[in-house]
N, C-alpha and C positions, 0 to 999 in steps of 0.2 A: 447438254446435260453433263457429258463427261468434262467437257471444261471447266465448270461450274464448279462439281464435285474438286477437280484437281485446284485449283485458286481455294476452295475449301478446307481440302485438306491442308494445302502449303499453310494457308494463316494461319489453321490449329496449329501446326507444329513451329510456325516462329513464334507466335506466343508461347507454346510453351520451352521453347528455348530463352526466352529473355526470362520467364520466370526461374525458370533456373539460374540462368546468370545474375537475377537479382538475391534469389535465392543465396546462392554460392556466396556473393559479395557481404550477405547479412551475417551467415554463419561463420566465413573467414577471421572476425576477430576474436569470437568465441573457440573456434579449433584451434588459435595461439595460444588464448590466456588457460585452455585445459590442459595444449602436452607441454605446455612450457613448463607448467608445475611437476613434471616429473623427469624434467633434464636437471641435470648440474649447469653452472654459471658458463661455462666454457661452452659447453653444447648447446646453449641457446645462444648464445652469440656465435658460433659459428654453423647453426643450423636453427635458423630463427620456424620456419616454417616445418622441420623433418620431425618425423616422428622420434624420438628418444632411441637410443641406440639399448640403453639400457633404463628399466623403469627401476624410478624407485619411489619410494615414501619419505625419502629424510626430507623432504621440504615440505611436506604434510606434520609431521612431528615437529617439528620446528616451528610449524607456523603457531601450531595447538599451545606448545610452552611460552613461546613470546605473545600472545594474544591474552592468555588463560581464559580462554576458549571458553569452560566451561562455567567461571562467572562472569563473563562479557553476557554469555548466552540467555545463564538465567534474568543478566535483568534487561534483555531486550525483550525476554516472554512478561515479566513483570509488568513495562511501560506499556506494551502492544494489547495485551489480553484485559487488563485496566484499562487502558484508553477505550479498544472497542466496544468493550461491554457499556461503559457510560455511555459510549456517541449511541450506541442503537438505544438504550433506553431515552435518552434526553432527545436525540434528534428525532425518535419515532414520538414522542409526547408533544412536542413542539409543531410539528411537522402538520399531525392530527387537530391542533386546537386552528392551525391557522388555519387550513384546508376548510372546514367546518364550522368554527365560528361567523358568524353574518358582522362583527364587529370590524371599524375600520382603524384600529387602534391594532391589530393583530395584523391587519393588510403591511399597516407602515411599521412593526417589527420585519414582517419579513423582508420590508425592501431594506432595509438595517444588514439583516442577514445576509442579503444578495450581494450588499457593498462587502462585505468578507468575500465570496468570491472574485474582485477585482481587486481590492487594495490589499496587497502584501502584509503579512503581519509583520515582517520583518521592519517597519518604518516606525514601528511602536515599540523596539526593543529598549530603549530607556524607562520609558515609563513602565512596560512590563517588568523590568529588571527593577524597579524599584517596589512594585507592588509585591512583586515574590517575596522580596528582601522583607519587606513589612510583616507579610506574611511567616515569615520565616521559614520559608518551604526550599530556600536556595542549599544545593549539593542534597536536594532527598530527591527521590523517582516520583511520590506524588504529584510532587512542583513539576516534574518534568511531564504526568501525564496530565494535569489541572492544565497547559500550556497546551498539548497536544490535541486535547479536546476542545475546549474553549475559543481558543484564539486560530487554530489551523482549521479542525477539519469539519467544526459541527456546522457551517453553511451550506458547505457542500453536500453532507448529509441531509439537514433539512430540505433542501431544494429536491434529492430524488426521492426521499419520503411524501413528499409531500405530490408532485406529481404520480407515484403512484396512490396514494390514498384517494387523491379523485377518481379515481377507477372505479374504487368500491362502491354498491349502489349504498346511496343514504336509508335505503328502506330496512336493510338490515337493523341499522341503531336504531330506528325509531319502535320497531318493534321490541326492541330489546327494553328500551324503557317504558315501551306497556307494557313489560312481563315484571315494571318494577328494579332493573337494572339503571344503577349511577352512572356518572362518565367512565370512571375509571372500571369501573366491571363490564360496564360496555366497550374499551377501547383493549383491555388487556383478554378478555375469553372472549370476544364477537372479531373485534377488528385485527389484534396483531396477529393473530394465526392465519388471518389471508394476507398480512404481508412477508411468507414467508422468501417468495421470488426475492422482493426488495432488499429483502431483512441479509440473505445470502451476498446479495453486489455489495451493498454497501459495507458488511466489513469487510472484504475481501477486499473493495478497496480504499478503505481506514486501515486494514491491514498492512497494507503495500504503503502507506503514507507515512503510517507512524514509526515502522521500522527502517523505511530510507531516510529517515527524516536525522540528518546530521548536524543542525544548525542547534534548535534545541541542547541537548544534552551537551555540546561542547558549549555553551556559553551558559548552563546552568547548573551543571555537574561538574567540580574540580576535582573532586576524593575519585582518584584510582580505582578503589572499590565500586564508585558506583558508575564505573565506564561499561559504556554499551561495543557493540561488535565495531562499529564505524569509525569509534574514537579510536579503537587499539589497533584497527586497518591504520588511521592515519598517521597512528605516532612512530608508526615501522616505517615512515616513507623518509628518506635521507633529507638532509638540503640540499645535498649538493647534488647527488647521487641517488640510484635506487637499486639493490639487487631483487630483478624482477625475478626467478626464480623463487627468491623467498616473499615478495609482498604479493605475488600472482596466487600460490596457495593460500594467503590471510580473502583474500577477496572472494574464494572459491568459498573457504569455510561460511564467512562472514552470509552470502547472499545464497547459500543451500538451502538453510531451512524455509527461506522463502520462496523457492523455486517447489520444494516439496508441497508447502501449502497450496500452492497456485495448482501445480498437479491435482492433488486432492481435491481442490474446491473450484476448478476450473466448468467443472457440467454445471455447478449453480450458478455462476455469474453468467453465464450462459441461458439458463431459463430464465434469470430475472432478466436481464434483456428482450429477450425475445416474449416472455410473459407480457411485461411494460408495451411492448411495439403493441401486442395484438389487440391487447385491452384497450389502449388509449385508440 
C-alpha cells in the first residue's frame, strides 16, 4: 500500500513538473515581447531576457503617435461590431430555416456553406476584388465588413448555429403557432433567447476573426485614414531591419483590446460550450 501511494505520489509531481515546464515554455515569449517594451534599444540587446533596469513609457508613447492609435482603433471597433452583429442576425436566421425546414433545397445550401469551411476565400480574391470595385465599396469599411461577413465567417457561424438550434425541442414553435405566431415572431421571442449560450461563442469568436483578420483590409483599404490597428503594426516593420523595442509596444497596443474582450467574455464562451456538450 505504501508503495503504491509513494509511485502515486512520484507521478503527481512529474506531471506536474512538466506542466510547468510546458507552462514556462508557453509564457516565455510573451514575458519578452512585455519587458522588452519598456527597455531602450541597447538594453534589449544586451539583456534580451532581464527585466529593465529602468522602466519607462517613451516606447508606449511613441508607438501611440506612430500608429495614431486612436483612429486605427475606432475603425477596428467599426469593421468588428458591424461584422458581428450581421453574422449573429444572418447566421442565426440561416442556421434556423435549415435546421427546421423538411425542404431538400436548404440541405444542399448548407452543404454550399460547409464548402466555405474548407475552401479558402483567399482563392476568389480577383473576382472579389472586382465585385467590390463594381460595387464601388473599395477603400470604405462597409466593403471591408460586406467581405468579413460574407465570404470569411458566416459558414462557420452557420454550422454552430445550426448544431445548437437542434437542441431546441421543436414543441416549443409548434405551440407558438397555435397561439397564432409567424416564423419570424416565432424564431426572434421563442427561439433566439434560448440561443443565448451560442449566441455568446459565436461572436466572441467572429470577434477574434474579424479583428485578426489582416488580409482584408490591406488589399481593400489604401486611404491611411481608413487603416485598421494591423496595417499601421505592419507599416512600422523596416525592410531591412526592425527596432523591436519600438514595434514590440505597436503589437501590445494593437492585441489589448482583444485580450480585454476575451477577459470579459471568456465565462460565456465557456457556457456555450459546455451548454452545446450537455444538450447535444
Amino acid at each position: 500500500m505504501k508503495h503504491g501511494n509513494y509511485r502515486k505520489r512520484a507521478a503527481a509531481m512529474l506531471r506536474n513538473l512538466v506542466y510547468g515546464l510546458v507552462g514556462a515554455v508557453m509564457l516565455l515569449p510573451i514575458y519578452y515581447l512585455v519587458v522588452t517594451t519598456f527597455k531602450t534599444p541597447v538594453e534589449a540587446a544586451a539583456r534580451p531576457l532581464g527585466l529593465p533596469a529602468h522602466f519607462t513609457l517613451e516606447n508606449y508613447k511613441n508607438a501611440l503617435a506612430a500608429m495614431e492609435y486612436g483612429r486605427a482603433l475606432r475603425n477596428n471597433l467599426i469593421i468588428a461590431g458591424c461584422a458581428v452583429a450581421l453574422l449573429l442576425v444572418f447566421a442565426s436566421m440561416a442556421a434556423y430555416v435549415i435546421a427546421r425546414s423538411p425542404k431538400k433545397i436548404f440541405r444542399r445550401m448548407y452543404s454550399v456553406f460547409m464548402v466555405g469551411l474548407i475552401v479558402p476565400f483567399q482563392i476568389a480574391i480577383i473576382p472579389l476584388y472586382k465585385i467590390v470595385s463594381g460595387l464601388h465599396l473599395m477603400n470604405t469599411l462597409p466593403g471591408v465588413v460586406l467581405i468579413d461577413v460574407f465570404c470569411i465567417n458566416l459558414p462557420l457561424s452557420i454550422f454552430l448555429f445550426r448544431g445548437f438550434i437542434n437542441t431546441v425541442p421543436k414543441e416549443l414553435e409548434e405551440a407558438a403557432y397555435m397561439d397564432g405566431c409567424g416564423v419570424l415572431r416565432t424564431f426572434w421571442q421563442i427561439i433566439f433567447p434560448l440561443l443565448k449560450p451560442i449566441v455568446s461563442t459565436v461572436a466572441i469568436l467572429d470577434a477574434l476573426a474579424v479583428w485578426n483578420d489582416f488580409m482584408t483590409p490591406l488589399l481593400f483599404l489604401q486611404s491611411p485614414q481608413k487603416g485598421v490597428l494591423l496595417q499601421e503594426v505592419y507599416k512600422n516593420v523596416g525592410p531591412f531591419s526592425t527596432n523591436w523595442t519600438s514595434f514590440f509596444p505597436m503589437l501590445v497596443l494593437a492585441t489589448l483590446p482583444l485580450v480585454v474582450f476575451y477577459l470579459i467574455m471568456q465565462k460565456s464562451i465557456i457556457e456555450g460550450v459546455v451548454a452545446g456538450s450537455v444538450k447535444g
